[in-house]
C-alpha positions in Angstrom: 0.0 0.0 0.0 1.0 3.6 -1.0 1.8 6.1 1.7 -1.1 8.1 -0.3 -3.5 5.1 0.3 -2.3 4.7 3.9 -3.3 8.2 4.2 -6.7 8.1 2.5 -7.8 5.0 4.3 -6.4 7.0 7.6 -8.6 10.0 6.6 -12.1 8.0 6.4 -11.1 5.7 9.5 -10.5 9.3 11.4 -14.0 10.3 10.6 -15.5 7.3 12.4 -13.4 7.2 15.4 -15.4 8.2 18.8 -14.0 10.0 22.0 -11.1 12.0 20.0 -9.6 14.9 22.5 -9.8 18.0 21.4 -5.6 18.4 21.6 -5.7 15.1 19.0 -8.5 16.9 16.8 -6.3 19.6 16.8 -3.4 17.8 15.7 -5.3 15.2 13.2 -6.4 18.6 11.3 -2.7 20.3 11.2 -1.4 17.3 9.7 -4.4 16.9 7.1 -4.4 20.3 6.1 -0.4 20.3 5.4 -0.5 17.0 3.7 -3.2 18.0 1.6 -2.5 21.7 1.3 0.7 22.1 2.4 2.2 24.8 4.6 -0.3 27.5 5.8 1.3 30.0 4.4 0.5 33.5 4.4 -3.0 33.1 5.2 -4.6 35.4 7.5 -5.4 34.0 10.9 -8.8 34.6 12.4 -10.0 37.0 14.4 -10.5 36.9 18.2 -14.1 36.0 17.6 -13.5 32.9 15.8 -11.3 30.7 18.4 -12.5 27.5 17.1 -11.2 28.9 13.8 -7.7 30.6 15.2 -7.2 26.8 16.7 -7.3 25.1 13.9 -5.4 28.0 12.1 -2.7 27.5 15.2 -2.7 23.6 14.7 -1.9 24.0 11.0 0.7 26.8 11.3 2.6 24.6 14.1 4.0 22.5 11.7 5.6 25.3 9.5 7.0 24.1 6.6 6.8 20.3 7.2 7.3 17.9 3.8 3.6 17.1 2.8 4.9 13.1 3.2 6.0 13.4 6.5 2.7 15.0 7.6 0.7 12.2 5.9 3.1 9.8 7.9 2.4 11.2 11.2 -1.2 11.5 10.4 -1.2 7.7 9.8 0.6 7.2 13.0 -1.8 8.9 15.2 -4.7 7.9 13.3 -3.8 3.9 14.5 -2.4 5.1 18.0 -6.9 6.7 18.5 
């Protein structure tokens, strides 16, 4: 199997897992976002009045400039360790 197909079968078992703290929800969608987008860039970050938003934003930004493979790996990682 493909690390791409380790990924996407990681992505849909992610949406079916139960009980997922909100630190790893955090981190599962950092690591998507910069293996499927790649680094965050210069987006804007949200305002104060979004802070669901500006977490997620935070979560993606924390990984900087991280190869798009390695994020998929890590991703796959903590998708089997939930």
């Amino acid at each position: 199997m493909t690390l791409e197909e380790s990924f996407d079968a990681a992505a849909e078992k992610a949406r079916g897992i139960q009980n997922v703290s909100n630190d790893n929800k955090l981190k599962l969608y950092g690591l998507f976002k910069q293996a499927t987008q790649g680094p965050i860039g210069d987006r804007p970050r949200p305002g104060f009045f979004s802070p669901t938003e500006r977490a997620k934003y935070d979560a993606w930004a924390l990984l900087g400039d991280k190869e798009k493979e390695q994020a998929m790996e890590e991703y796959v990682t903590l998708v089997e360790s939930l």
